[in-house]
Each structure stands twice: as C-alpha cells, then as structure tokens.
N, CA, C and O atoms as a GROMACS GRO file, in nm:
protein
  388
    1UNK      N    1   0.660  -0.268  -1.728
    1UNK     CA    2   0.778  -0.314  -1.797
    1UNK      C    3   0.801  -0.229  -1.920
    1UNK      O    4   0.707  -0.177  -1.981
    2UNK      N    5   0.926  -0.216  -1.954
    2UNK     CA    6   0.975  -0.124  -2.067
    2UNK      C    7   0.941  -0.199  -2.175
    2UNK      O    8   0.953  -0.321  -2.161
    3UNK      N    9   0.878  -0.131  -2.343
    3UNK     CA   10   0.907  -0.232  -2.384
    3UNK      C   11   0.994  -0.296  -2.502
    3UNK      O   12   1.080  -0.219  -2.544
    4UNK      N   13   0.989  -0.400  -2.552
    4UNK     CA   14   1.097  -0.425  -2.640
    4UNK      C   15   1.161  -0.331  -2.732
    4UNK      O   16   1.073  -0.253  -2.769
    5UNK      N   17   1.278  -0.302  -2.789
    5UNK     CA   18   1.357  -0.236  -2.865
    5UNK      C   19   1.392  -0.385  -3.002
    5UNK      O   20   1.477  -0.472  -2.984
    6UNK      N   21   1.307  -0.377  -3.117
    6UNK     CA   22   1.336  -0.501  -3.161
    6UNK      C   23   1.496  -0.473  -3.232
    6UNK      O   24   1.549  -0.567  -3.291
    7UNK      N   25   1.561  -0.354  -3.224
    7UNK     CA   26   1.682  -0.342  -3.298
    7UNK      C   27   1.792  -0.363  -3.210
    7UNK      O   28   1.904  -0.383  -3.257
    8UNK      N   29   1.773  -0.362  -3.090
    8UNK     CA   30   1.866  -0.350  -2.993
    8UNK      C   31   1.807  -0.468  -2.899
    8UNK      O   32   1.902  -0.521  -2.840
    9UNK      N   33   1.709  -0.517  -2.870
    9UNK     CA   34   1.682  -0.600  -2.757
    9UNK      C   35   1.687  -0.751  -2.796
    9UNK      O   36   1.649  -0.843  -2.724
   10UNK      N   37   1.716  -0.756  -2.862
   10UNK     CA   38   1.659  -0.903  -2.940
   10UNK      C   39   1.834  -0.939  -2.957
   10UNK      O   40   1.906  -0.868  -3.027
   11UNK      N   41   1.885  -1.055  -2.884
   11UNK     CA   42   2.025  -1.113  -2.964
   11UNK      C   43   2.033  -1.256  -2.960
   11UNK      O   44   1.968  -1.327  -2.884
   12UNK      N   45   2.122  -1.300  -3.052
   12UNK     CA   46   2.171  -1.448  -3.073
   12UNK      C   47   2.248  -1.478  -2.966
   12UNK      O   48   2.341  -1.411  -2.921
   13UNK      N   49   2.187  -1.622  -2.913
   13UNK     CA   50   2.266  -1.654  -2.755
   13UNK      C   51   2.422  -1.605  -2.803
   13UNK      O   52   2.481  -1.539  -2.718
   14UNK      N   53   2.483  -1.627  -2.909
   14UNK     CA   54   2.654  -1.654  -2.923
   14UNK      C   55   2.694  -1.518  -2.883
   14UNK      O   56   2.786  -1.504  -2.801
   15UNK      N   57   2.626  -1.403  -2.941
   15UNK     CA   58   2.628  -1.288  -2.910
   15UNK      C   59   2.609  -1.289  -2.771
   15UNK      O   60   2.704  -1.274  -2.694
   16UNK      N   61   2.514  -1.302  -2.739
   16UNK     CA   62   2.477  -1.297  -2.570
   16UNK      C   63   2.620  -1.340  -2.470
   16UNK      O   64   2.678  -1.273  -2.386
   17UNK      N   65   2.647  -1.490  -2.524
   17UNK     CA   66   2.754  -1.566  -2.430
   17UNK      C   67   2.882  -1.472  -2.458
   17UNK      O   68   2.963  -1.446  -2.369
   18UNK      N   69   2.894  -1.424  -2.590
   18UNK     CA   70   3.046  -1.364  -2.623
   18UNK      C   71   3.039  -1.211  -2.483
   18UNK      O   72   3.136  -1.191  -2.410
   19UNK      N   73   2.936  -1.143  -2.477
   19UNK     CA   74   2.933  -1.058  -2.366
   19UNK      C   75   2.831  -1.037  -2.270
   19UNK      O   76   2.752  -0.943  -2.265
   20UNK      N   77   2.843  -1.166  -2.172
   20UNK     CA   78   2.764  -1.127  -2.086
   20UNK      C   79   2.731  -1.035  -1.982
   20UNK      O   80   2.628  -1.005  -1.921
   21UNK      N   81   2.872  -0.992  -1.980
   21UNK     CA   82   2.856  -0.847  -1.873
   21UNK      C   83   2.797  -0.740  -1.868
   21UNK      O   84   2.750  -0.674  -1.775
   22UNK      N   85   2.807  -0.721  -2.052
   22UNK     CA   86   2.794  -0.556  -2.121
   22UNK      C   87   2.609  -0.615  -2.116
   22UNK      O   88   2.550  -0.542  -2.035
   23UNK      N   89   2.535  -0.695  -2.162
   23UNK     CA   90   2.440  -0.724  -2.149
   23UNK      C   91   2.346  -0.694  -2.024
   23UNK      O   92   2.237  -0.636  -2.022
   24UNK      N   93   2.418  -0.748  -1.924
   24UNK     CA   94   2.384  -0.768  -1.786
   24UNK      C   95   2.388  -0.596  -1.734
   24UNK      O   96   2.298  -0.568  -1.654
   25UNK      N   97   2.453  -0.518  -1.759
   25UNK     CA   98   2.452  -0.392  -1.727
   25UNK      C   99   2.408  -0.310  -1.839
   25UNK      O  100   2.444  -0.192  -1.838
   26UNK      N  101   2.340  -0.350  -1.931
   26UNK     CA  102   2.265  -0.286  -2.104
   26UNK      C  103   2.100  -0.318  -1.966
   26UNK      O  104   2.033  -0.222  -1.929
   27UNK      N  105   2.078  -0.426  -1.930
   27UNK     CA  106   1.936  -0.475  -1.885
   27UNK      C  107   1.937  -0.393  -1.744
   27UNK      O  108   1.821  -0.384  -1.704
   28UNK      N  109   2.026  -0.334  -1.660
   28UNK     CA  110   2.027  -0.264  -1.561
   28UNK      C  111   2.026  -0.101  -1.616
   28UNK      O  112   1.964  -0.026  -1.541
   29UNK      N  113   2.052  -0.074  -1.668
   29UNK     CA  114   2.091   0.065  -1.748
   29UNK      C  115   1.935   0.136  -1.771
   29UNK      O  116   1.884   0.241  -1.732
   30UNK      N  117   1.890   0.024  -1.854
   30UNK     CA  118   1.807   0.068  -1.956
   30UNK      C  119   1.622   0.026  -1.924
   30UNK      O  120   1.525   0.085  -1.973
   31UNK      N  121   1.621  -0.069  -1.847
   31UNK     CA  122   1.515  -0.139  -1.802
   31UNK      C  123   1.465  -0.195  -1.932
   31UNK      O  124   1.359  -0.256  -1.927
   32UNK      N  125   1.513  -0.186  -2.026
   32UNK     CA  126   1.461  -0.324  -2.100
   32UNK      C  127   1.502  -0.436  -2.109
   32UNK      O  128   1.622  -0.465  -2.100
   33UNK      N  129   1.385  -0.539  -2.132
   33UNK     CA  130   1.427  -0.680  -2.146
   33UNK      C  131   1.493  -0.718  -2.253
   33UNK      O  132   1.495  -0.650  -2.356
   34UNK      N  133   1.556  -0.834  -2.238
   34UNK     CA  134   1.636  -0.867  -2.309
   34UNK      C  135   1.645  -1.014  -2.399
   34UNK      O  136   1.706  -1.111  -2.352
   35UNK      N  137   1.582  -1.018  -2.527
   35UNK     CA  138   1.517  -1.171  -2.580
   35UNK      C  139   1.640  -1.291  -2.628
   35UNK      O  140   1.728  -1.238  -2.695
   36UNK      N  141   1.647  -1.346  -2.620
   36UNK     CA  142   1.782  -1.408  -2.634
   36UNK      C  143   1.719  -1.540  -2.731
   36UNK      O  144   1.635  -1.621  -2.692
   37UNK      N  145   1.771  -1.539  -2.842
   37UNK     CA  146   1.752  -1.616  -2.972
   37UNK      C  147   1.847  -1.772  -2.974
   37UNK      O  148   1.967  -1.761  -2.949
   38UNK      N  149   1.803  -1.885  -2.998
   38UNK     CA  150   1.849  -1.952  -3.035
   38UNK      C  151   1.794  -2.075  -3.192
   38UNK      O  152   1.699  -2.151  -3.210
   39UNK      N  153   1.892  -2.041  -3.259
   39UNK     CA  154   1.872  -2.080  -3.426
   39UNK      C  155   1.777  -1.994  -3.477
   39UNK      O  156   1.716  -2.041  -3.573
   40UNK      N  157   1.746  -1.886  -3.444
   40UNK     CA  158   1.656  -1.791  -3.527
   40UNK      C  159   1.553  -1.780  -3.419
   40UNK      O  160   1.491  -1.676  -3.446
   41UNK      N  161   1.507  -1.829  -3.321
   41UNK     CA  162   1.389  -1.841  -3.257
   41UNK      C  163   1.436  -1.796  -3.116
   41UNK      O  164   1.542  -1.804  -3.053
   42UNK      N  165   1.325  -1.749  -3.097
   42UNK     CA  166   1.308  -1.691  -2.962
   42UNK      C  167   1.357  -1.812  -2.826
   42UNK      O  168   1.293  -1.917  -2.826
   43UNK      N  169   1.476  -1.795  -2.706
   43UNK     CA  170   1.478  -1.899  -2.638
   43UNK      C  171   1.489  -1.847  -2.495
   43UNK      O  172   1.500  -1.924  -2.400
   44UNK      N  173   1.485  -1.707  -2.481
   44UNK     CA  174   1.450  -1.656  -2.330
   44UNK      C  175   1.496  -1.556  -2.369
   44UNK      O  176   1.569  -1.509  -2.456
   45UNK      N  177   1.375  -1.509  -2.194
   45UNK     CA  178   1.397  -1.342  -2.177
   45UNK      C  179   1.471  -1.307  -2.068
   45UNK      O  180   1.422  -1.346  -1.962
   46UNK      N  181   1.588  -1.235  -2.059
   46UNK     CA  182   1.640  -1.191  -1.933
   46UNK      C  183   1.560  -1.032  -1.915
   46UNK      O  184   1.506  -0.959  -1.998
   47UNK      N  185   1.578  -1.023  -1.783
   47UNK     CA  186   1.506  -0.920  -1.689
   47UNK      C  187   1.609  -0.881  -1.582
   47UNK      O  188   1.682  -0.953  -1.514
   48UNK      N  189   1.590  -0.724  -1.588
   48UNK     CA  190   1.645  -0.703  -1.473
   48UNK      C  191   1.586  -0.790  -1.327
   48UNK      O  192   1.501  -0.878  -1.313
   49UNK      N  193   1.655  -0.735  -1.255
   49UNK     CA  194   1.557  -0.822  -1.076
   49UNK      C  195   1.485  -0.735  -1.049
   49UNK      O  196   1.393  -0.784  -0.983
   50UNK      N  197   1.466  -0.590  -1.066
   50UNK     CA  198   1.336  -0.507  -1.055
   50UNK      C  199   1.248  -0.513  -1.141
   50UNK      O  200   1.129  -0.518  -1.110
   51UNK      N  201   1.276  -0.513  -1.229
   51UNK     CA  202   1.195  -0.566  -1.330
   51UNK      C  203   1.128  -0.726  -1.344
   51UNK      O  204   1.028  -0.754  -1.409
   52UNK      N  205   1.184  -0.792  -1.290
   52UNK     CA  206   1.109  -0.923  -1.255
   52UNK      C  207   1.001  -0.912  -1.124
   52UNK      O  208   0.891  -0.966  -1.116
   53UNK      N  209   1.074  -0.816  -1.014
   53UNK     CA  210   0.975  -0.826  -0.923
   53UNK      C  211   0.872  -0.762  -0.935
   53UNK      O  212   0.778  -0.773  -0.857
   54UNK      N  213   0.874  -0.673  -1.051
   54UNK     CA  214   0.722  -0.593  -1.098
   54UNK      C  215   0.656  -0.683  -1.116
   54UNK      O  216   0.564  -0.721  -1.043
   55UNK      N  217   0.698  -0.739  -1.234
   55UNK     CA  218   0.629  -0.828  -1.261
   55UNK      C  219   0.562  -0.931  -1.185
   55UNK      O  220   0.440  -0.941  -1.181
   56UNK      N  221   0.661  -1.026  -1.108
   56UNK     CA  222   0.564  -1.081  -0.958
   56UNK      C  223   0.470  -1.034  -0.914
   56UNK      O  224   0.357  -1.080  -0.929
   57UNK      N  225   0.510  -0.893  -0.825
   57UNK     CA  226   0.374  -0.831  -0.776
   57UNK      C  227   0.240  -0.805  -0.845
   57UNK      O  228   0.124  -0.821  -0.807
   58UNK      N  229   0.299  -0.754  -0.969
   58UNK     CA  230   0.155  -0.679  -1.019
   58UNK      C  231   0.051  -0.846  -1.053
   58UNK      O  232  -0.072  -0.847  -1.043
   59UNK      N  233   0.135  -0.973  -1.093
   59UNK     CA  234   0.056  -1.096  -1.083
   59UNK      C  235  -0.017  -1.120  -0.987
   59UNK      O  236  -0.140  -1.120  -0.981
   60UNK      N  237   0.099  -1.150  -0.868
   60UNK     CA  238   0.021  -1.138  -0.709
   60UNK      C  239  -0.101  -1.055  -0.726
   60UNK      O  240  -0.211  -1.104  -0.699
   61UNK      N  241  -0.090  -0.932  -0.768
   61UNK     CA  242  -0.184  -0.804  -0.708
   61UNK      C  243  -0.286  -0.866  -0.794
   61UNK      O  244  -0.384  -0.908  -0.732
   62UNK      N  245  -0.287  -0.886  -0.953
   62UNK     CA  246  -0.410  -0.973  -1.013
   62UNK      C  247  -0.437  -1.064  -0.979
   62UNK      O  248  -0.557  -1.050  -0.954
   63UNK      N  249  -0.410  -1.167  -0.955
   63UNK     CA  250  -0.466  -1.243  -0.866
   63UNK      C  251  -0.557  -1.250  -0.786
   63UNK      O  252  -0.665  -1.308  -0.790
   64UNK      N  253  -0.463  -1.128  -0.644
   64UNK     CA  254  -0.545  -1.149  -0.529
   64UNK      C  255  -0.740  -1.035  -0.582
   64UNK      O  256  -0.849  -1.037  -0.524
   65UNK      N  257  -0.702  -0.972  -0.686
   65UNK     CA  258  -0.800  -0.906  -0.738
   65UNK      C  259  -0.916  -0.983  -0.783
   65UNK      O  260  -1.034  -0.972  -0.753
   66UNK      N  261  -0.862  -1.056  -0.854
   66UNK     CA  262  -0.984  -1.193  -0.916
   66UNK      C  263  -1.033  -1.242  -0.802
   66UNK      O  264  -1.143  -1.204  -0.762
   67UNK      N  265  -0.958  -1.335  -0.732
   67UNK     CA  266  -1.022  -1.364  -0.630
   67UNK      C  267  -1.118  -1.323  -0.539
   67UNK      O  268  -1.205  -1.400  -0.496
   68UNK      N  269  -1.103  -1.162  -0.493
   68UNK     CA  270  -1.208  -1.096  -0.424
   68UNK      C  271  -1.320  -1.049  -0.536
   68UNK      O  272  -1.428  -1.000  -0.503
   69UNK      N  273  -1.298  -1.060  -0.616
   69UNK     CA  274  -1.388  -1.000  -0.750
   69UNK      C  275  -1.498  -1.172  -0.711
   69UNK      O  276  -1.614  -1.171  -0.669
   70UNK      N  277  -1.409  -1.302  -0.744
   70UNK     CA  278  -1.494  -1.452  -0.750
   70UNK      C  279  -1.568  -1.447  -0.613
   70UNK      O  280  -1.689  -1.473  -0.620
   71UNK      N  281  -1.522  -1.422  -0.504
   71UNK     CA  282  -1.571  -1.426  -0.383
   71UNK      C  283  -1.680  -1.337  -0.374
   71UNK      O  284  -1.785  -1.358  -0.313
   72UNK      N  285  -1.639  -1.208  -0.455
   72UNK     CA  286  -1.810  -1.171  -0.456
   72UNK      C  287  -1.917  -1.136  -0.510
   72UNK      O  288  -2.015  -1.065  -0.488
   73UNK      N  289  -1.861  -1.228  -0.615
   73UNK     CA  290  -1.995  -1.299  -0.705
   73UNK      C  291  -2.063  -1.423  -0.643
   73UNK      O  292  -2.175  -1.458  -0.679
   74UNK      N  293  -2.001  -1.480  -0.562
   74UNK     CA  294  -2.048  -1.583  -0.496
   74UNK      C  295  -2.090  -1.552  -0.383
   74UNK      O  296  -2.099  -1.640  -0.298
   75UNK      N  297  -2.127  -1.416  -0.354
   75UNK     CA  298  -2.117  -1.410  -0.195
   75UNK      C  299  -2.120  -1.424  -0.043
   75UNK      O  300  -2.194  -1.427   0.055
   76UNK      N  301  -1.937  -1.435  -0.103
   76UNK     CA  302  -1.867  -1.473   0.050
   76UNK      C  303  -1.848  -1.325   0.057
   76UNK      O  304  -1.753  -1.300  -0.017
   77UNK      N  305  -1.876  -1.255   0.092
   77UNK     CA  306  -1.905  -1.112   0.206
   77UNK      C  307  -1.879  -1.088   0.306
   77UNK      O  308  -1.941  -1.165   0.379
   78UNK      N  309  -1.822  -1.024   0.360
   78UNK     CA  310  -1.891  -0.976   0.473
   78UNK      C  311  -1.842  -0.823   0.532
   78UNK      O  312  -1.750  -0.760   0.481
   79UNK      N  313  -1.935  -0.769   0.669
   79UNK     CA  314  -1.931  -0.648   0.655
   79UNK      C  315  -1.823  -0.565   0.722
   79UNK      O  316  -1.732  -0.619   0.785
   80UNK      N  317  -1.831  -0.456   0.710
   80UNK     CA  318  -1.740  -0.376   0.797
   80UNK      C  319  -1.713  -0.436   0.928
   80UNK      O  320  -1.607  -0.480   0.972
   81UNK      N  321  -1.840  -0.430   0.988
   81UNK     CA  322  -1.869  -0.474   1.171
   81UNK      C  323  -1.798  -0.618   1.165
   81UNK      O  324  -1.706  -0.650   1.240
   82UNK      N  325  -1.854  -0.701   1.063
   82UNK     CA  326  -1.728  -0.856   1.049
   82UNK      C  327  -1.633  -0.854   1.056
   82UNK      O  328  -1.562  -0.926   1.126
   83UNK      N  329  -1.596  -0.745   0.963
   83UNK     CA  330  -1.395  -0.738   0.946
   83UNK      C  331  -1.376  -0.690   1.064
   83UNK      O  332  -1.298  -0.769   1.118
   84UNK      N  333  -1.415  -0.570   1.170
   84UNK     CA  334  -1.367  -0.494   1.260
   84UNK      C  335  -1.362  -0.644   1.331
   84UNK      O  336  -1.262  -0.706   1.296
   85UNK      N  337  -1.452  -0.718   1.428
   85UNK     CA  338  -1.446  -0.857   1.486
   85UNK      C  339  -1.384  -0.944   1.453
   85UNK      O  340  -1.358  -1.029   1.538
   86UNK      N  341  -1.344  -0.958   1.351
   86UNK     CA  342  -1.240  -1.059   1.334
   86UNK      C  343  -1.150  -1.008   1.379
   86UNK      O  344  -1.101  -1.039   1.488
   87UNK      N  345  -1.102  -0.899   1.290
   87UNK     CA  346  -0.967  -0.801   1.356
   87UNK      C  347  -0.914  -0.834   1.462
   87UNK      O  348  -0.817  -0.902   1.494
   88UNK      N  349  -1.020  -0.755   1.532
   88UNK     CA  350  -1.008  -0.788   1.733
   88UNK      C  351  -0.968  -0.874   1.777
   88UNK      O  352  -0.874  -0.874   1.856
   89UNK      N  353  -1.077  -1.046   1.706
   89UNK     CA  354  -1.028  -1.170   1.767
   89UNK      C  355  -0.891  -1.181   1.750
   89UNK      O  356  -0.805  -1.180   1.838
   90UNK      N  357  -0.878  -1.190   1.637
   90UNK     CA  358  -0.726  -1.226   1.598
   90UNK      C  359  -0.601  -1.124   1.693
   90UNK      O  360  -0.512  -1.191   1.745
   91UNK      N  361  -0.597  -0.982   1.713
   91UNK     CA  362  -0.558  -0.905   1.781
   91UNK      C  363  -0.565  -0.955   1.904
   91UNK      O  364  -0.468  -0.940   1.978
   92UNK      N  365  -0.688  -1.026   1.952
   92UNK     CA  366  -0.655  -1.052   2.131
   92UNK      C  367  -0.586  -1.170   2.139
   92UNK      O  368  -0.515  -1.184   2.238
   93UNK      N  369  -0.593  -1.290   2.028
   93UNK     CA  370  -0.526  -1.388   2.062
   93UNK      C  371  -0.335  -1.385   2.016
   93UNK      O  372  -0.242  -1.447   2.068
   94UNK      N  373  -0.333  -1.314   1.931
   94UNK     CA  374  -0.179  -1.201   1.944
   94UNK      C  375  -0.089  -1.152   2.046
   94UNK      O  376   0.027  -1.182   2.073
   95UNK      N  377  -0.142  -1.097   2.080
   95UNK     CA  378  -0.114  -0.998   2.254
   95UNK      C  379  -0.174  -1.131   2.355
   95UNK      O  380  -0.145  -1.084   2.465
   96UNK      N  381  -0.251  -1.289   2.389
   96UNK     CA  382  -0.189  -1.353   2.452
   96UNK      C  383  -0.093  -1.434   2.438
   96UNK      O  384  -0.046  -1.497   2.533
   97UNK      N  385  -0.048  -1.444   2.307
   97UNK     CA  386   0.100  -1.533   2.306
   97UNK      C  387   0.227  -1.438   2.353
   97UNK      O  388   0.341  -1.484   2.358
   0.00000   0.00000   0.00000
C-alpha cells in the first residue's frame, strides 16, 4: 500500500461529500488512501479496489503462513510421499465423478 500523504490525503467528510468524484478518481490516480475526518478525528479510510484486494490477499497469505508455521510446531507434518498420496487419492476420486 502507498503511503499516506498527510497534506493531501487526510480530508474533512464536508470536503469529501462536497467532491466525491474528484476524490474517487484522486484514490484511482494515485494509489493512495484516503482518511476521511469527522469533527477533527479520524472516521474512515477509502481505498482504491486494488488496493483493498492487496490488502485481502497479503492477510489471507499471513494467515495461511501462521498456520503452517502452528502446524509445525505441533507436528502435524507430513512428507513428500504423503502429499504425493493424497494427491492421487483425491485425483482418482475426481476423474470418477
């Protein structure tokens, strides 16, 4: 993610609502986010939609990282020759449906 511009990225919703278009294509343009203030305080961030789905994934991708990291500290393992056999099973019962 790009990151904040506090002179330019940061606006008061009224500002925000008075142009939402020029905004909406400022956050496509530029790939930065966009903080949107209400009474002085921070009240959301707009994101482009590529920029949101980075964000998704790279969570997903941590995630699924921890998880195999927890699994094998605990070890749930297993080996090459396991994965290849499972593979297979799953592959033959595939090709009979």
């Amino acid at each position: 993610m790009t990151s904040i511009k506090i002179s330019n990225d940061i606006i008061p919703l009224g500002e925000f609502k008075a142009s939402v278009s020029k905004w909406l294509k400022s956050i496509q343009s530029t790939g930065h986010p966009l903080v949107i203030t209400q009474n002085g305080r921070p009240a959301g961030v707009l994101l482009s939609p590529a920029e949101y789905d980075d964000l998704v994934h790279q969570k997903q991708f941590l995630e699924s990282v921890e998880r195999g990291l927890k699994d094998a500290d605990s070890g749930k393992i297993y080996t090459t020759e396991q994965v290849r056999l499972q593979l297979a099973e799953r592959r033959s019962k595939w090709q009979k449906k």
